[in-house]
N, C-alpha and C positions, 0 to 999 in steps of 0.2 A: 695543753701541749701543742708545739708547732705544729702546721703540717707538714708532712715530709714533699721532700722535692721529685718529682717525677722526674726522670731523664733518658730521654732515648736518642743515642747516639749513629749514626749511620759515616762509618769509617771509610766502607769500601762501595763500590757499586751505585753510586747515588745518581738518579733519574730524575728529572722535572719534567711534570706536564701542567698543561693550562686547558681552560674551560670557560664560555662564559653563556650565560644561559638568562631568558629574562622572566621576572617572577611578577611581571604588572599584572597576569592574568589573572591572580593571587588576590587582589586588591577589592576589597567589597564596598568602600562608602570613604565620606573625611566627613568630621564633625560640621565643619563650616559653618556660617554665621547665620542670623536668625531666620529664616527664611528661605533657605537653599541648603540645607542639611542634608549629608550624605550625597546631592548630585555634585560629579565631577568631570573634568573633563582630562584626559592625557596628551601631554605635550612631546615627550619624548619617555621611552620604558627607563623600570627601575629592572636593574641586571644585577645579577649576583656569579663574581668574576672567583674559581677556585684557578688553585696551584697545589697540587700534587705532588710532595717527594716521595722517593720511593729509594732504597738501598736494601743490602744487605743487613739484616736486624729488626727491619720493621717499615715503617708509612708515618710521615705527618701530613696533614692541608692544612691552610690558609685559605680562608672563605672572606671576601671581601662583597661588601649589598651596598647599593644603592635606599638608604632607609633609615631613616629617623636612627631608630631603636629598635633594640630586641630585650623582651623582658628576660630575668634569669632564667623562669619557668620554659620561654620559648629556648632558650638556646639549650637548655640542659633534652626537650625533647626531640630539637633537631640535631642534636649533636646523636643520640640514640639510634634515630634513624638512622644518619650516616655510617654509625659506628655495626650497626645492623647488615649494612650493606655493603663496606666495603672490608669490615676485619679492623679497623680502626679504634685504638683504646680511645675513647671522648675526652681523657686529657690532652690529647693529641690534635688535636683543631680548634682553630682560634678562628674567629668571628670577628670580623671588624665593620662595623656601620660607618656610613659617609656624614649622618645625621643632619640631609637634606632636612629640608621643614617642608617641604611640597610632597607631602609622601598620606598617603593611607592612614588610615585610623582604623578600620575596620578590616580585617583582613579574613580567607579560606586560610587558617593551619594547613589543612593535608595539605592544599595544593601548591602553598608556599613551601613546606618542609620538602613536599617532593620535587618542586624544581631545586629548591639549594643541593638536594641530594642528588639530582642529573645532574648541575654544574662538577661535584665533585667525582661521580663516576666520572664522566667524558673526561677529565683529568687526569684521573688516575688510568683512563683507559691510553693517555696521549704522552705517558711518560717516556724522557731518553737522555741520552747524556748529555749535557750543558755545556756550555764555558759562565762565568757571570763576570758583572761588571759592576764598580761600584762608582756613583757620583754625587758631591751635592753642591750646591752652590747660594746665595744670598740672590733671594729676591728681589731685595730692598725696602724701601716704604711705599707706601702707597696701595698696597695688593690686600693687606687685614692691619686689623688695631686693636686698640686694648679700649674695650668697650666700658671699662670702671675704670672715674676717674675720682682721684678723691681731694676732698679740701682742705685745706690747713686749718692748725686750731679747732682741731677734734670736730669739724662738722662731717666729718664722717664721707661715704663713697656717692656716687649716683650712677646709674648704672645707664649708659648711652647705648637702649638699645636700637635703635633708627637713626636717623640724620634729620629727625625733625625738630627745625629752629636751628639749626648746625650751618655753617657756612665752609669753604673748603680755602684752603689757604696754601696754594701748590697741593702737598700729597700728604698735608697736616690738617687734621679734621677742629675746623675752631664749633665747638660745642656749648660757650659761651650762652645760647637761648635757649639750649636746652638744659642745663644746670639750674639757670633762673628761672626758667617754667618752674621746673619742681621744689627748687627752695620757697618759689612766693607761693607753689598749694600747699604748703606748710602753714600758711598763714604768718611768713616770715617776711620781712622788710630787707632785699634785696642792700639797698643801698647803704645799710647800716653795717652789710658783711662787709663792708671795705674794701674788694677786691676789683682792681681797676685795668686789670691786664688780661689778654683773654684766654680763656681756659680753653686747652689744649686737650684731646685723647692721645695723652703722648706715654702713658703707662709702658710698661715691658714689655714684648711681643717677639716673639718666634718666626725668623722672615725666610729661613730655612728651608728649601726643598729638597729631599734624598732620594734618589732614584738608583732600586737594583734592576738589573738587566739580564737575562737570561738568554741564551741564540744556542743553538749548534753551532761544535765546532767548528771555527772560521765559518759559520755560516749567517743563516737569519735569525731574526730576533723570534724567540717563540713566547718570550710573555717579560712583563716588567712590573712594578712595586714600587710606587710614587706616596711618599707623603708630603704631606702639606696641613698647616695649622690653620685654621678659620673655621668657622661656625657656616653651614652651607644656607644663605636665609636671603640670598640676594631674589629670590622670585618667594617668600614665603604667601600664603592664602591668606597671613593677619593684614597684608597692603590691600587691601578693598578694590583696587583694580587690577589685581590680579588674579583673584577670586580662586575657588576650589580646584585647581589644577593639578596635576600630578607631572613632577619634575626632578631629575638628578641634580638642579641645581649647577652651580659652575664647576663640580666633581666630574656630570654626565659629559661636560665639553671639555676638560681637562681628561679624563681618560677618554674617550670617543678618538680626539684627535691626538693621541701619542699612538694607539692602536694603529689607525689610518698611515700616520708618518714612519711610524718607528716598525710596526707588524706585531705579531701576538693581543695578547690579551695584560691588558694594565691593569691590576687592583689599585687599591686605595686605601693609606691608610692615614686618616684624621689626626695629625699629631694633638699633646693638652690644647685644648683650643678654649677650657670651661669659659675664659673672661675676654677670649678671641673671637671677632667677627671678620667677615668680609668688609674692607672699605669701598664700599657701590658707591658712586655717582647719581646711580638712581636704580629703582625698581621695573626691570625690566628681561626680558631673556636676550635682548642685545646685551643688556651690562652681565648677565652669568658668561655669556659666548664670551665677552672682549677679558673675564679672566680670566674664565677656561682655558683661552687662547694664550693668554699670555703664562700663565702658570704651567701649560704643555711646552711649551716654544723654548720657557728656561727648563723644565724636564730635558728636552731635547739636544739642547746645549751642551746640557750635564755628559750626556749618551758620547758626545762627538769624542769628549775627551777621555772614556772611558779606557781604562785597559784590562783584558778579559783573561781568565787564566781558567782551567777548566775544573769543575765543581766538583771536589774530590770528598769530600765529608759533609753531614752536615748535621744539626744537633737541634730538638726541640726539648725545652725544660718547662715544667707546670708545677705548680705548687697552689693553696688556697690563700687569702689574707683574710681578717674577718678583721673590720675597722668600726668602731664603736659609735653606735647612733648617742643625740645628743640625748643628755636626761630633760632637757627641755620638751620632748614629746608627746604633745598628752594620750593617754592611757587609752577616752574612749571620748565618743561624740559628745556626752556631755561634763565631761571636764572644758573640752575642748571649748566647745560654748559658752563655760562658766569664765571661765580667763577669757574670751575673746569681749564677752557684752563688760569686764571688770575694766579692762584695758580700752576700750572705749571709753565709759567712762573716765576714766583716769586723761584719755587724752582731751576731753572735755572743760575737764576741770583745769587742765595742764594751761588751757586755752585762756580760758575766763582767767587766770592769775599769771596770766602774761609770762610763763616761766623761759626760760632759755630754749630758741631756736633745736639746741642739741638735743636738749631731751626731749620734747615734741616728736624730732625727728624719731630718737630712739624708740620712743609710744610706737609711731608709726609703723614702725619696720615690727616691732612687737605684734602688733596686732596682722601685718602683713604674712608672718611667719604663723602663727596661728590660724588664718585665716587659708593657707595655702594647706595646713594639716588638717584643717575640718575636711576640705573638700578629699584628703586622702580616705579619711575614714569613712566620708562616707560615698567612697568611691564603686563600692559592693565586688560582686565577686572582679572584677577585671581588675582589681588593683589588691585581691586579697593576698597572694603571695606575697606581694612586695610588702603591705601591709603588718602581716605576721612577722616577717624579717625586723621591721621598726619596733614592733613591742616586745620582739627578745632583747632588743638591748644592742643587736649586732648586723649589719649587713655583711655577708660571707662572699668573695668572689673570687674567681681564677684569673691570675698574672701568669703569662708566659715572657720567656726570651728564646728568639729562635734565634741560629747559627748559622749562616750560609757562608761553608768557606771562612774565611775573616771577616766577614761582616754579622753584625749583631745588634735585633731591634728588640725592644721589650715593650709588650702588651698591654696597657693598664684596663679596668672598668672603666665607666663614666665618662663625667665631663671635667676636667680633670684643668685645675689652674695652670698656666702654662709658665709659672715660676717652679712650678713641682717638677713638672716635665724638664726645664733646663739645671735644677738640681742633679737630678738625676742621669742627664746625660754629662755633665761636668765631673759627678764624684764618680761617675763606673770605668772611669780610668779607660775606655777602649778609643781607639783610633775611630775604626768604620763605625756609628753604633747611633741607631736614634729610637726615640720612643713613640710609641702611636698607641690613642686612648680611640674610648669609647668602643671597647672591645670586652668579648663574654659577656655581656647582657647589662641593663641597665644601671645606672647607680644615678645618681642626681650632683649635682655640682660638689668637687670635693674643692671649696677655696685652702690657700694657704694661713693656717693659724692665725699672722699677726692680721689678717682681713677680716674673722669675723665681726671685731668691735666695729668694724664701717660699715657695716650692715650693706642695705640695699638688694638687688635683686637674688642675685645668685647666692648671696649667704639665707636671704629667707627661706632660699628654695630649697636648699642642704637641709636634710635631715641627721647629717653626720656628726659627732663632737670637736671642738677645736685640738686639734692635735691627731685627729685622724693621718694626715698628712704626714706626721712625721714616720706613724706605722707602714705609710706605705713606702716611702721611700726606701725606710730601713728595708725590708722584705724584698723589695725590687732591685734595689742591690745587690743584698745578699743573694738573689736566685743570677742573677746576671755577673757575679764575680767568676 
């Protein structure tokens, strides 16, 4: 049976407050690389930015972190806390990660749950009436790109996660060296694929920025609400000179500086970014600053031309979706085992009989997929919730749409392909209206259907079935009509 739709509406009396509070303190270790395990150093905090409505009929928040990830487990017990402390139904707050990569691994619970839940009291203690404002505008190229590109005549995707072997061609990423790197570890003869022109990261991409605004009437600005699509990884700890740091990534200088210029407290929310990156130049926190800066500046732009009218109603809806893991799964560490050492094999032999490029590659991605579920299971208890979710069959998770006014954003989990995401903002029919994933707690890449036969990173990494994507659409709609 469905779930039913939660809805609470606030007609009359509607209040906004802002908060923003920082939860670095929080932070116990990063895994890091062999040899410097757990030492870190912080470059700038990770802040966890709430907004507080408040009317007649009830209270929702919006909690936006500077952070990777929240597992379900965490957000289901700081949502409790919250909801302990301020009167708050837990379908009523939505959580949105920036999904920095310079962030923790190891974290304090309490003292993390208890700063997210100072950010939202001081919120809800700063409530008052509004005006809002809505804007959005094109970025253009050159700011993120479509990290999977894929080849003709069924060689399937390659997933460009860096710029190494890439060359830049104005604000068009020729990735050309890095395609050929991984076709010839294939044990594949480049020059027999016949391809003479250079391969481009020129995939589909989301260049969109939406900014709501929030001031006192005729007055200052007390808080704002910026999305933006890219994967936040331009300072990640995997670039070896960059090492175990702790950083908001181009999110921290993209909201930092709207605060500064604009006034109040800016969240963030990460529009589908799953096959979206940042397009850096290089790995550095000059390159997060120069598009932080520039990603704030067109925020900013947005703001000028705003027109503000005052925030008279406002509506948050919650419902659950439960999207079906694949049957590809295995059951336990030694099934897991048994298909991974068979499938080797197999690509061995695939070898020695000199079989087709494609299928080698498919072996590959095979055992890649497999090889990424061994390390689930035997991940022990820090991955056992997640774990039990994959052997029933089902990952369960909360989708909201909030209402501000005439403006209306929708929620997803995960890391969510950013073909789904413009799906979905195309069929829900609404003027003001955009979507921001990687919200309510973790999920792992949900690609679009026709992508899992190209395999490559982000389908290996999916533990979901193809056609996942269409259940969520359908639901996401339906809660947003």
């Amino acid at each position: 049976m469905a779930d039913p739709i939660s809805r609470l509406v606030l007609e009359s009396g509607v209040n906004v407050g802002f908060a923003k509070v920082s939860f670095t303190d929080s932070g116990r270790g990063m895994k890091g690389r062999p040899g410097r395990a757990e030492r870190f150093t912080v470059h700038d905090d990770l802040n966890a930015r709430a907004m507080f409505v408040s009317g007649v009929g009830g209270s929702f928040c919006l909690l936006s972190l500077d952070h990777a990830c929240l597992e379900k487990s965490q957000v289901v017990a700081i949502k409790q806390r919250i909801a302990g402390e301020t009167g708050l139904d837990p379908r009523h707050i939505v959580t949105f990660c920036s999904h920095t990569h310079s962030d923790f691994d190891y974290w304090d619970e309490d003292v993390l749950t208890n700063r997210l839940t100072q950010a939202v009291c001081k919120a809800r203690d700063n409530v008052r009436p509004t005006e809002v404002g809505y804007g959005e505008t094109d970025v253009g190229t050159g700011v993120n790109v479509n990290r999977r590109v894929i080849l003709p005549n069924g060689h399937g995707a390659f997933c460009i996660m860096y710029n190494t072997n890439c060359t830049f061609e104005g604000n068009r990423l020729d990735c050309t060296g890095s395609v050929r790197g991984q076709y010839e570890a294939l044990g594949a003869d480049w020059d027999q694929l016949g391809i003479r022109e250079p391969i481009y990261a020129d995939g589909p991409t989301d260049t969109t920025l939406n900014a709501i605004v929030f001031r006192e009437p005729g007055g200052k600005a007390l808080g704002s609400f910026v999305r933006f699509s890219a994967h936040a990884c331009v300072v990640s700890p995997r670039h070896e000179h960059i090492g175990n740091v702790i950083s908001a990534d181009y999110v921290g200088y993209l909201t930092g500086q709207v605060e500064r210029r604009l006034g109040g407290v800016c969240l963030f929310g990460n529009g589908p970014c799953g096959n979206l990156r940042v397009l850096y130049r290089e790995n550095t926190f000059a390159e997060a600053e120069r598009i932080g800066t520039l990603l704030a500046r067109r925020a900013l732009q947005a703001t000028d031309r705003m027109s503000f009218r005052p925030l008279a109603q406002a509506e948050i809806r919650h419902k659950q979706v439960s999207l079906p893991v694949t049957a590809a799964f295995p059951q336990s560490i030694e099934e897991a085992e048994r298909r991974l050492a068979a499938v080797k094999d197999e690509i061995e032999k695939g070898k020695s009989e000199n079989r087709d490029v494609r299928e080698i590659k498919g072996l590959y991605h095979h055992q890649s997929f497999l090889a990424s579920k061994l390390r689930l299971l035997k991940g022990g208890a820090r991955n056992e919730a997640f774990l039990k979710e994959c052997l029933s069959g089902w990952l369960t998770r909360s989708i909201h749409c909030v209402l501000l006014g005439d403006v209306a954003l929708a929620a997803l989990p995960g890391e969510v392909f950013t073909q789904i995401g413009r799906r979905i903002r195309d069929e829900a029919r609404r003027e003001r209206f955009f979507v921001a994933s990687l919200a309510n707690g973790f999920m792992p890449y949900l690609p679009c259907g026709d992508e899992y036969e190209t395999g490559a990173y982000e389908v290996k990494e999916s533990v979901l079935e193809a056609g996942a994507d269409e259940t969520l659409v359908r639901e996401v709609l339906t809660l947003c009509s």
